[in-house]
N, C-alpha and C positions, 0 to 999 in steps of 0.2 A: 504494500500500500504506500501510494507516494503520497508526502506530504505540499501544502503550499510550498513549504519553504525548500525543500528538495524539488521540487519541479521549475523554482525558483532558480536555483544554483547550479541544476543540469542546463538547463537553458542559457545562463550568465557563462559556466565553464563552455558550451557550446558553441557560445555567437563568440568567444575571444578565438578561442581555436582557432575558430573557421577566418576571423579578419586579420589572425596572427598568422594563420598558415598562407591568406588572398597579398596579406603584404610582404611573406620572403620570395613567396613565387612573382609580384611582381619585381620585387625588388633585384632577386637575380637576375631574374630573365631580360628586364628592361631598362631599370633606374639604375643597377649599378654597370652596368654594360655602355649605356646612354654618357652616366655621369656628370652630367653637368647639373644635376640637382644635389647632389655631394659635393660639388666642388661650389657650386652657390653657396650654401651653408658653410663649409669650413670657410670660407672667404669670407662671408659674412659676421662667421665667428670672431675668426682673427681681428677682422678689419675692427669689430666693436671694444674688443680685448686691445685691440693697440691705441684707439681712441683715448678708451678709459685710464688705463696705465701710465698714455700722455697726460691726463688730467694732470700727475703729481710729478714729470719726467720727459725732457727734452731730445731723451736719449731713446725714445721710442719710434719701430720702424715695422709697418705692416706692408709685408710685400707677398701679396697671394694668401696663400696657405698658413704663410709663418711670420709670428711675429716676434722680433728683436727687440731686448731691452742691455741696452750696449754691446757685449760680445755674446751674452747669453740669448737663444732662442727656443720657441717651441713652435711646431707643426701641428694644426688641428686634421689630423686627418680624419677620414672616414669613417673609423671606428670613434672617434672622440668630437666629432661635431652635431650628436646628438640625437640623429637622424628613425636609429632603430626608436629610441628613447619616443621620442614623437608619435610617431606611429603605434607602439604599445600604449600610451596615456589615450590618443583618440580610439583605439578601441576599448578599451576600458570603457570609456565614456558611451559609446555607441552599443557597448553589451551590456552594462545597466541600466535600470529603467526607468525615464525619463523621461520629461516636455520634450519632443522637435525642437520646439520654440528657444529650448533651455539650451540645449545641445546646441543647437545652432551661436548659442553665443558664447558657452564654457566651451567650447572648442578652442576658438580661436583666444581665449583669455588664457587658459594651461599652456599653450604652444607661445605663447607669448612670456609668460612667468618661466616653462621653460628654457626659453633659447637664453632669456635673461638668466637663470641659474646658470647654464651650461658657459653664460660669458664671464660671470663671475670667478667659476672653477678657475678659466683658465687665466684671469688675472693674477687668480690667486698661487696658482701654477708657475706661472712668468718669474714675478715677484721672486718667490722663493728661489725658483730656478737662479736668478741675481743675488738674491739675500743670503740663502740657504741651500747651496744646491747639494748638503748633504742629505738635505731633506725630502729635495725634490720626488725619487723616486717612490721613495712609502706613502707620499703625496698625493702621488698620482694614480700608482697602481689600487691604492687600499681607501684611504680617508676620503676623496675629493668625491669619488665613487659614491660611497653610502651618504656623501651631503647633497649628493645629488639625487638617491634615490630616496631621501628624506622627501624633498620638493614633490617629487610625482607620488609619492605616497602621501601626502598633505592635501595633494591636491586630489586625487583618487580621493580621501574623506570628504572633503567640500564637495566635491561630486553625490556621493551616497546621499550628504545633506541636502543638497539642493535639489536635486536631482528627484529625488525620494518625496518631496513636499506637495503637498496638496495643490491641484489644479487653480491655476487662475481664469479670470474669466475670459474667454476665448482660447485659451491654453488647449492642443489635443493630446491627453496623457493616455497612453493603452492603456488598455485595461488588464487584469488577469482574471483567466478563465477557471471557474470552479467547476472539479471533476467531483463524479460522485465516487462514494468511496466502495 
């Protein structure tokens, strides 16, 4: 006998699968083959990471990929501009249950609080790398990591919360279906 809330979590474990499984099959086959949406991003990355770093530093130089803060540099490749990260937060959002209306706009706010994490990381990366480069790698490899997956887990709750809230007026919330038992 299934329960609401088991029918609930087959269905939520189900729709991520499926939009976690629709975005490595496109992502291999087309986005990272393509590449120029990885290489917008990590450039994007850089480009905001060498901005912000000039904030405090003259000695700051974003060229492509990599940004340099005097002799020291870091590279946002591919795996560290975000990209997967993205992708798994908007299904999340698309697999719990939710206003359109909602979704349609915590979308675009997580992906945005997102790329903002993901540019902080890497200032904070930079930095060190200058400051501390004995630090850099536990930095990078371990801590900068779980502050990042703090964020999209923050933001996954705000989601539940918001997301989960009583219909407003003109709002279309699906509905769930009661089986008999």
């Amino acid at each position: 006998m299934r329960t609401w809330a088991s029918s609930h979590l087959v269905r939520f474990a189900g729709t991520m699968v499926l939009a976690y499984g629709v975005w490595f099959v496109l992502y291999d086959l087309w986005i990272l083959p393509d590449g120029r949406l990885d290489e917008a991003l990590s450039v994007f990355v850089a480009s905001a990471t060498g901005a912000l770093v000039g904030l405090g530093s003259d000695a700051v130089v974003a060229d492509g990929r990599v940004v340099w803060l005097g002799q020291q540099g870091i590279e946002v490749a591919n795996g560290c501009n975000g990209l997967s990260t993205l992708s798994l937060f908007v299904g999340f959002v698309l697999a719990y249950p939710g206003a359109w209306r909602r979704r349609a706009l915590f979308i675009p706010f997580g992906l945005a609080v997102l790329v903002v994490a993901n540019i902080l990381r890497c200032v904070v990366l930079l930095v060190l790398l200058n400051q501390r480069p004995e630090w850099f790698d536990a930095a990078h490899s371990e801590h900068s990591v779980w502050v990042f997956y703090a964020v999209v887990f923050g933001l996954w709750v705000l989601w539940t919360h918001v997301g989960d809230r009583p219909a407003e007026a003109g709002e279309v919330v699906p509905t769930a279906r009661v089986e008999a038992a």
